[in-house]
N, C-alpha and C positions, 0 to 999 in steps of 0.2 A: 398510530399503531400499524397502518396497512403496511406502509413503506419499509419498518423493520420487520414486519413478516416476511415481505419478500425479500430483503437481502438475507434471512436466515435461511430462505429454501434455497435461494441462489448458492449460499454459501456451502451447505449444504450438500448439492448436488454437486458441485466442484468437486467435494470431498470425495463424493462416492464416485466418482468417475477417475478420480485418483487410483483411489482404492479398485476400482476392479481393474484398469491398467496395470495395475502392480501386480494383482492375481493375473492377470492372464498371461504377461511377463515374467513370472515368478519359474525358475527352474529355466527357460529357455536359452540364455545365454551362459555360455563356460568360461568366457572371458570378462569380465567387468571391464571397465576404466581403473586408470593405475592412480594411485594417492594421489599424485602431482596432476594430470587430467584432473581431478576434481575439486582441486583447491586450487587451482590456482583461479586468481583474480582479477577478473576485466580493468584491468587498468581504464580504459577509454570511456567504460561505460558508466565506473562508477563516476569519474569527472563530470560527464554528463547530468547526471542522476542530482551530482552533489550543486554543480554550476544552476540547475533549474528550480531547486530548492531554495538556491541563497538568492535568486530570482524575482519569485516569488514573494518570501519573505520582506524583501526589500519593498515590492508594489503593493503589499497590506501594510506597512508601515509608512508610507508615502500614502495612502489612503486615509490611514487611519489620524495623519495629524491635519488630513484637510477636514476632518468632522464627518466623517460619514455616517451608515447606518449601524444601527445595534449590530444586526446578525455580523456583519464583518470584526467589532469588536471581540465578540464571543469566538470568533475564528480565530483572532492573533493571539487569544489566550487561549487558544488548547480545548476550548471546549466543544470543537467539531459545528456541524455546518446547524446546531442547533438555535447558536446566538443568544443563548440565556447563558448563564455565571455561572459558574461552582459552585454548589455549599460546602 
């Protein structure tokens, strides 16, 4: 229980650091970014992002048919770094 208490404060306080960023921001600039500035999309980065995913994947399933531990099991199925099953 402690562990997820503090990622809820961490999370939390991200938030609210967000949020007064925005308020103390709010009203000060007359020019924003233009449509295109904000959508467009890192080509390189998503590569990256996607290449270290399909990475990984690969090393827990290359783990997982040499017989390893529960928790890693629990991990290739989605169910986070708990390693118990789904009901």
């Amino acid at each position: 229980m402690w562990p997820w208490s503090c990622l809820i404060v961490a999370e939390a306080s991200l938030f609210a650091i967000f949020v007064v960023a925005y308020l103390y921001d709010l009203g000060k600039s007359l020019s924003g970014p233009s449509p295109g500035e904000v959508l467009s999309v890192p080509i390189l980065g998503t590569v990256c992002l996607l290449s270290s995913s399909v990475t990984v994947a690969l090393a827990v399933r290359a783990r997982l048919g040499r017989g390893c531990r529960p928790a890693l099991r629990g991990l290739a199925a989605g169910d986070g770094a708990s390693g118990r099953p789904s009901s």
